[in-house]
C-alpha positions, 0 to 999 in steps of 0.5 A: 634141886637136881632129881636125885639119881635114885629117884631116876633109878625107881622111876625107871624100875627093872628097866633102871640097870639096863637103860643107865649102863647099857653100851651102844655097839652099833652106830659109836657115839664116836660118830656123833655131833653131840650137844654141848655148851658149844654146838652152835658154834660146832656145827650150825656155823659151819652151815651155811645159816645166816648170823640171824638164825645162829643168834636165835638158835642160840637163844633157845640153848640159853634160856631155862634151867638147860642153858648152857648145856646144848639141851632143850626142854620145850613146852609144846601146846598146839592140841587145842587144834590137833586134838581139840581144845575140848578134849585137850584142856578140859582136864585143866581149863584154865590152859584155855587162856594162852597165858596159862601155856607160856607161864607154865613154860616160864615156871618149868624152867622150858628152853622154849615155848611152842604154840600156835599163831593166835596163842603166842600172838594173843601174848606175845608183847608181854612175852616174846623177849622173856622166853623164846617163842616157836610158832607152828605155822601148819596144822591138822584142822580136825573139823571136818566130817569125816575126818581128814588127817592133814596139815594145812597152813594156818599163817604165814612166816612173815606173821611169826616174825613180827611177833618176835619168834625165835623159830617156826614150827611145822609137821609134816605127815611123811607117807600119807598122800597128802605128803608131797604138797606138805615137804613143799609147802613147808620146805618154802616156809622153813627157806623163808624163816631162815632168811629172816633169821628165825630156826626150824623145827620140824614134826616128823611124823609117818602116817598111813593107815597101811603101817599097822599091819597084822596088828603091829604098829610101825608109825614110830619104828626105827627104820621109817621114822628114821628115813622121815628123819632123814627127809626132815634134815634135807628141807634143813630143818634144824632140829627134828621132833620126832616120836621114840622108836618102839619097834623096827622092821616097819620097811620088812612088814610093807614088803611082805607078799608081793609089795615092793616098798620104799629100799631097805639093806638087812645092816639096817635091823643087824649092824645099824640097830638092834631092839634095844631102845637106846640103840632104836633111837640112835638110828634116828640120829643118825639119820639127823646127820649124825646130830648135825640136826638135833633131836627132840623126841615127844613126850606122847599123851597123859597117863597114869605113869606119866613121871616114869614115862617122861624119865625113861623117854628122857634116859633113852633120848640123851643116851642115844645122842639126842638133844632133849625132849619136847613134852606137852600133854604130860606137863598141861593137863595137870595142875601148875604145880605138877606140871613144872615138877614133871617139866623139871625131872626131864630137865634133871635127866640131861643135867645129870653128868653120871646119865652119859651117852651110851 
């Protein structure tokens, strides 16, 4: 049964009228490629993806209780490396066991499954034909002393396909100085996995410590993860997950005093964006190609308020334009049950016809 819209209205609170009527003025949804029962057919086969990669693409849009919308509902579980398996399943250790992950992403009514090479590969003859699997061929390695934060591949393309996956996955940490070597690396790999007919997503992340300053934080602001964005769709990832932007002036910060950083034009913070959420997050959008790219944004870590957290990133992403959430620590790192239920009130959110775009 849908989430009723008053349970989505007090989930969200004071924020409700202003998050569920608010009218973007900016970039017009006019402008827009939209999800929708046709997007496959709208915008990648005007691309030049091969038939293969057209057939997985829309075996992602047709599973879960999302097919046939144009939305994603993906279930993400690559922190036992990111984060450390310790820490990230220790409030739920039977997520240790690989087949824990992709049950939960059946039960939930997930689009996908996202995971690493020894998770979906230790299951994938039981599993890889009932439910899209998306391998993440790159990660952070979190071992070494002091701690070095970069992505490293851990496998090969051709080793997700044999597997049976419908995609790859991979991060890229733009900004950081690891960050050529990573838009190469990976720019190959997503080449590869499209001749062999899988799809890409890319985490496209901003990382340098030189982002936070005078104590604000810029990592997930418009105008940076927008151009990460825009970087992203250019090594033709097709669908970009990216963290929802909380914040602008990430280019104006850097370029205080005499440093002369990245190119910035004023309509960026005036007619290109306001500090709306909904208007914050168009702009990334719109530097997918105008959703020619679709984008997922993350659901972030497990809290106290994780169902109205994951209802109001939710809201703001289908409103803005975007194509789905992908949520992991917010469903895992609970029991099963709650998990799913938590999984099926993002999915209520874009099943909901009165929740439009703005």
């Amino acid at each position: 049964m849908a989430l009723a819209a008053k349970s989505i209205e007090e989930l969200l609170g004071k924020e409700a009228e202003d998050l569920l009527t608010h009218e973007c003025e900016t970039i017009s949804k006019k402008n827009l490629h939209l999800p929708g029962p046709d997007y496959v057919d709208n915008v990648w086969a005007q691309s030049d993806r091969n038939p293969r990669v057209l057939r997985n693409l829309q075996s992602l849009f047709d599973n879960g209780r999302l097919a046939g919308t144009g939305y994603l509902s993906i279930l993400p579980v690559d922190q036992g490396i990111e984060h450390s398996a310790g820490a990230s399943f220790a409030p739920n250790p039977e997520y240790f066991d690989p087949e824990k992950i992709v049950e939960l992403a059946i039960e939930g009514g997930c689009n996908a499954v996202a995971s690493t090479f020894g998770v979906l590969g230790s299951v994938s003859r039981k599993y890889a034909h009932k439910i899209p699997f998306v391998v993440k061929i790159n990660h952070n390695e979190l071992m070494t002393y002091p701690n070095n934060y970069d992505q490293i591949m851990f496998g090969s393309v051709e080793q997700a396909f044999d597997m049976g996956a419908a995609a790859v996955g991979a991060t890229i940490y733009y900004g950081s100085q690891e960050s050529n070597r990573q838009i190469q690396e990976v720019a190959e790999a997503f080449e590869r996995a499209h001749e062999l007919g899988m799809a890409t997503i890319l985490w496209c992340y901003t990382r340098n410590s030189a982002f936070k300053v005078d104590g604000t934080d810029y990592h997930a602001s418009a105008d940076l993860t927008g151009q990460a964005n825009h970087l992203g769709v250019t090594i033709q990832a097709d669908i970009i997950k990216q963290k929802q932007a909380v914040n602008n002036g990430g280019y104006k910060a850097l370029n205080m005093g005499d440093s002369s950083y990245g190119k910035l034009d004023e309509r960026i913070y005036t007619e290109l964006a306001t500090d709306h959420p909904i208007d914050l997050t168009r702009y990334q959008v719109a530097n997918c190609y105008m959703g020619r790219a679709g984008l997922i944004n993350s659901g972030g870590g497990s809290g106290d308020n994780d169902f109205a957290q994951a209802v109001r990133t939710a809201v703001i992403n289908k409103r803005a334009g975007g194509m789905g959430l992908i949520s992991g620590r917010k469903a895992f790192q609970r029991p099963m049950k709650e998990g799913v239920k938590l999984l099926n009130f993002i999915q209520d959110v874009y099943l909901d016809d009165k929740i439009n775009v703005a």
